[in-house]
C-alpha positions as CSV (number, residue, x, y, z in Angstrom):
1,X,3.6,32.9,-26.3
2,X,4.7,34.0,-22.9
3,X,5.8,30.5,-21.9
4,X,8.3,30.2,-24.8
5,X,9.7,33.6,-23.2
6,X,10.1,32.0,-19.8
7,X,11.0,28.9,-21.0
8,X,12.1,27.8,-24.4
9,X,11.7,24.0,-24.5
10,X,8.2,24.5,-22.6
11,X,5.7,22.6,-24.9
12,X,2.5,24.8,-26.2
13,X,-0.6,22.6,-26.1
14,X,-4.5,23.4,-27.1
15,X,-6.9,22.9,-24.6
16,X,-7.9,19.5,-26.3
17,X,-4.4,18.0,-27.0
18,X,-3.8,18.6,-22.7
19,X,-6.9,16.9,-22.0
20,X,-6.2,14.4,-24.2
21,X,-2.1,14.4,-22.7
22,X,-3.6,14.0,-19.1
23,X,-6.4,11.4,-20.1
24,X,-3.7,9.1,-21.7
25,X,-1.1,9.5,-18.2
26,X,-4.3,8.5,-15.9
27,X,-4.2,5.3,-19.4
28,X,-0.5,4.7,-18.9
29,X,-0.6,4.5,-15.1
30,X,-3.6,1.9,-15.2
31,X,-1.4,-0.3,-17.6
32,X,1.2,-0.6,-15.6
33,X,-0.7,-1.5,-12.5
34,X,-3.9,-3.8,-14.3
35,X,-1.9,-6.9,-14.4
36,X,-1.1,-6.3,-10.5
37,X,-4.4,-7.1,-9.7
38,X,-5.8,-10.0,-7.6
39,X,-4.5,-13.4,-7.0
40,X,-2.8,-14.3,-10.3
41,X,-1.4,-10.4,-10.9
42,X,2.5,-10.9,-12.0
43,X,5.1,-9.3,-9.8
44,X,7.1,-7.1,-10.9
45,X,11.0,-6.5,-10.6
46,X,11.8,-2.7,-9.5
47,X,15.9,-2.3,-9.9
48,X,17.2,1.1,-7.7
49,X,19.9,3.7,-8.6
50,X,22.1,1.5,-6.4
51,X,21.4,-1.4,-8.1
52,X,19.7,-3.4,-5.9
53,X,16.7,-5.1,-6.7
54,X,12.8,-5.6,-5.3
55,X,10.0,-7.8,-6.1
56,X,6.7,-7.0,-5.5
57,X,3.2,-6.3,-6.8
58,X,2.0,-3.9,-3.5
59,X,0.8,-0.8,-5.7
60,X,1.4,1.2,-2.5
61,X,5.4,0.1,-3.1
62,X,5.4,0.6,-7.2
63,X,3.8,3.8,-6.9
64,X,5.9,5.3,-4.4
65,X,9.1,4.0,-6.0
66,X,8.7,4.6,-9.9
67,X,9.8,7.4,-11.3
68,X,6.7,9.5,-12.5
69,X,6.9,12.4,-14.9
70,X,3.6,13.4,-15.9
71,X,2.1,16.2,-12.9
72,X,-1.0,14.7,-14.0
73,X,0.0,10.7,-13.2
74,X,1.7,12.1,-10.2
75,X,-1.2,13.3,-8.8
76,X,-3.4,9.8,-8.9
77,X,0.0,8.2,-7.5
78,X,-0.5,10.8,-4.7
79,X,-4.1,10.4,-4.0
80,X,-4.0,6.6,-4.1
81,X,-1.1,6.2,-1.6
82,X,-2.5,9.0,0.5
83,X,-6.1,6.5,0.6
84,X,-3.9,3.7,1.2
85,X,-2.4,5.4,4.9
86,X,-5.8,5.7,5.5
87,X,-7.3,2.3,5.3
88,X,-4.3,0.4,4.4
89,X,-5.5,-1.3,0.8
90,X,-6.8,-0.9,-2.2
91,X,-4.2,1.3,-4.3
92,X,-3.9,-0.1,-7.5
93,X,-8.0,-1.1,-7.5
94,X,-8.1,3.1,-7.2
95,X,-5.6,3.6,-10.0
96,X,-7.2,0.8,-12.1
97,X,-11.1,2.5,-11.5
98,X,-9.4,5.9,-11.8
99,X,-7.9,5.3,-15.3
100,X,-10.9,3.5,-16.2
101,X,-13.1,6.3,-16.1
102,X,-10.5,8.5,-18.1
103,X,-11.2,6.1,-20.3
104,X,-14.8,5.9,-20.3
105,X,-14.5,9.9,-20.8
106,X,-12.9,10.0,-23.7
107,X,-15.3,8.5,-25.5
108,X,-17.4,10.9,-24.5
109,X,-15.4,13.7,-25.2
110,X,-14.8,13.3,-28.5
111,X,-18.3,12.6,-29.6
112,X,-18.6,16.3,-28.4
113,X,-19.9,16.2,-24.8
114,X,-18.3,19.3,-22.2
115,X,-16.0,18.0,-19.5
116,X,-17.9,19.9,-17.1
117,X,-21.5,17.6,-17.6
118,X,-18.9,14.5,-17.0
119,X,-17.5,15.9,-13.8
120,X,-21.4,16.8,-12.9
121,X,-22.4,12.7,-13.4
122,X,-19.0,11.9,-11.1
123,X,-20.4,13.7,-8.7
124,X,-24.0,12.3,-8.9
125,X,-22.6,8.7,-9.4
126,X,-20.1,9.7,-6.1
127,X,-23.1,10.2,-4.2
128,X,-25.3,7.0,-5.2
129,X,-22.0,5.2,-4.6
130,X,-21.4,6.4,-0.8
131,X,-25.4,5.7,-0.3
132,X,-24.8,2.0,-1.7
133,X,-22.0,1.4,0.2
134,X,-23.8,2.9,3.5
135,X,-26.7,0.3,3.1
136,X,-24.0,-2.4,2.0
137,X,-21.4,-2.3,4.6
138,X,-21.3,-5.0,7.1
139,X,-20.7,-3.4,10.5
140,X,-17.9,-5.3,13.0
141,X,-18.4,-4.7,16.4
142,X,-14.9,-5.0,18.3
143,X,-15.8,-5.9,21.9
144,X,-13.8,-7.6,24.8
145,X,-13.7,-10.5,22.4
146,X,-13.4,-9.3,18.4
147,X,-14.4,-12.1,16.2
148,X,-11.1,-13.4,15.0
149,X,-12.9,-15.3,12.0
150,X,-13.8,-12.1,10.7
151,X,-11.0,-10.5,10.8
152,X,-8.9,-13.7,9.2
153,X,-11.1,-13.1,6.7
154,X,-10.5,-9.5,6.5
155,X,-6.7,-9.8,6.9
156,X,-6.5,-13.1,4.1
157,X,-8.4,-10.8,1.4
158,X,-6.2,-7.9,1.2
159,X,-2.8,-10.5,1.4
160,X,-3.9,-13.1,-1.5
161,X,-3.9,-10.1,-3.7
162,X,-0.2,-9.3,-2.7
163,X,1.5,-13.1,-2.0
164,X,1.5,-17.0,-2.9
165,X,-1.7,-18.2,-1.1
166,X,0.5,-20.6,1.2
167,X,2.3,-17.8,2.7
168,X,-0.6,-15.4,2.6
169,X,-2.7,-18.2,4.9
170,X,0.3,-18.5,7.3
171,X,0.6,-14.7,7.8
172,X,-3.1,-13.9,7.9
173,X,-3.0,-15.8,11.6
174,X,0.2,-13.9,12.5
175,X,-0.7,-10.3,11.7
176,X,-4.5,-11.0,13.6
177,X,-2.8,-12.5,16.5
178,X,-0.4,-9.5,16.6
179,X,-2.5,-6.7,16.3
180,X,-4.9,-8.2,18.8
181,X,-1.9,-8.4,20.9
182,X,-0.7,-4.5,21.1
183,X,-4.8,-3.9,21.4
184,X,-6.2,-2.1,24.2
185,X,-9.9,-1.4,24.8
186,X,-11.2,2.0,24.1
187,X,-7.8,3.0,22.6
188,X,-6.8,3.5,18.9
189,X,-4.2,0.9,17.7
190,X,-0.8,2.1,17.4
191,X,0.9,-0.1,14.4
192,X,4.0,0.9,15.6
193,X,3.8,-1.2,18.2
194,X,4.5,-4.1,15.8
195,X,7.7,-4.3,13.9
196,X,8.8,-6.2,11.1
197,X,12.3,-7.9,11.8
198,X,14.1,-9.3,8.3
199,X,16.0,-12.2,9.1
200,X,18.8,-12.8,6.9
201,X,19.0,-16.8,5.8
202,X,15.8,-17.6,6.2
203,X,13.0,-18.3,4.3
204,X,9.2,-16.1,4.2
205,X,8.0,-19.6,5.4
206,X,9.9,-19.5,8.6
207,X,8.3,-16.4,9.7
208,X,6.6,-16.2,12.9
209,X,5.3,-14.0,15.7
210,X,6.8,-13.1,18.7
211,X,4.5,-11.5,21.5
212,X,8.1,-9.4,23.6
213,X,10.7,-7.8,22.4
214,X,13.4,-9.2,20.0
215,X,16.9,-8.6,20.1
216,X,18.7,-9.5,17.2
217,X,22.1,-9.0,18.6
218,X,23.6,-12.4,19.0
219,X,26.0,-13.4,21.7
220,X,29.0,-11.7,22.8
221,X,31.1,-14.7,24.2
222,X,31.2,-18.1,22.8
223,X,30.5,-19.6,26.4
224,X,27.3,-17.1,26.7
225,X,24.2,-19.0,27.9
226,X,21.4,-20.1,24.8
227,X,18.6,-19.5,27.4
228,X,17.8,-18.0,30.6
229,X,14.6,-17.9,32.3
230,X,13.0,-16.1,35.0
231,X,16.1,-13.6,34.7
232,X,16.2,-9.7,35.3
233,X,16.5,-7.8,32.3
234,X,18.6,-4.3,32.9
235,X,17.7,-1.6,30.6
236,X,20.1,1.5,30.0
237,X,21.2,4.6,27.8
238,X,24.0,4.2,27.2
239,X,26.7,2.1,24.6
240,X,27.8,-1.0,25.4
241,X,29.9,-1.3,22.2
242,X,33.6,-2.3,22.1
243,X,35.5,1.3,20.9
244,X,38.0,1.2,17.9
């Protein structure tokens, strides 16, 4: 009863009720995510304190902008965004499989059977898994020249699952040409190196790649010239801003 000292509204569960409070968050958080899933997954609308709106169905961008209460729901949120900075895809798959075997545990759980022999047959089936996928992988040598086929294929897989198929096959060409662009031999790629410039009145369609640097300043004089070529280009630190 120490916790009602320290806290009056804290809520006093048995050890199966939270098991059976965290099983059911790992549930809730797989609903909301299953229909993201694949080619036909719905989008859904996320509407900010400020009131403005976003569309998406990235589970990296849901999970990282809901508003999660349980610690337990939190957690898998964590975990699968952390294994998306590493390899980039694949959140709500790991939310979906996550909350599945939750699922597949409960059953198990209330016929009887000790959490403790379930975590022992994750940890088996973890290590037939990781031997599977050792003899299943299909290695990609990147040499002086990377098959670009490959990696179209690579780059058109993870953005079907996340746009309309027309503008997923548009961009798949884009974001191979620009990461081959910024890529140097021997050296890790820096993403950084590519940035994302919204353009305001245009459509997704009209996106395209630009291999330099793009100001989006616009022109200071009416009579400025609309192109200049072979031109020097002076770079400095310091404002060139009108002051108020």
């Amino acid at each position: 009863m120490s916790l009602r000292v320290l806290n009056p509204n804290a809520e006093v569960l048995n050890k199966s009720h939270a098991l059976h409070m965290n099983i059911n968050a790992a549930k809730g958080l797989q609903d909301v995510l299953k229909t993201n899933l694949g080619p036909k997954g719905t989008i859904k609308m996320l509407v900010g304190g400020a009131g403005d709106i976003k569309l998406t169905k990235d589970g990296n961008t849901l999970l990282k902008e809901m508003q999660i209460q349980s610690p337990t729901a939190i957690m898998i949120a964590r975990t699968a965004v952390a294994q998306d900075e590493t390899s980039g895809d694949g959140t709500t798959s790991t939310v979906i499989f996550i909350g599945e075997l939750m699922k597949q545990s409960e059953r198990y759980i209330d016929e009887g059977m000790h959490p403790r022999v379930l975590v022992d047959g994750f940890e088996i089936a973890k290590r037939a898994t990781l031997q599977f996928l050792e003899k299943f992988k299909t290695p990609v040598a990147i040499g002086d020249e990377p098959d670009r086929e490959l990696l179209k294929m690579v780059a058109r897989t993870s953005l079907r699952t996340k746009l309309y198929e027309a503008l997923a096959d548009q961009l798949t060409d884009i974001i191979v040409n620009a990461v081959l662009c910024i890529r140097k031999p021997e050296e890790l790629i820096d993403l950084f190196m590519v940035e994302i410039m919204h353009m305001r009145h245009k459509f997704d369609v009209d996106t395209r790649l630009v291999e330099g640097l793009v100001l989006d300043h616009g022109s200071r004089h009416p009579d400025m010239k609309r192109r200049a070529e072979n031109c020097f280009i002076l770079t400095c630190n310091v404002s060139l801003e009108y002051d108020k």
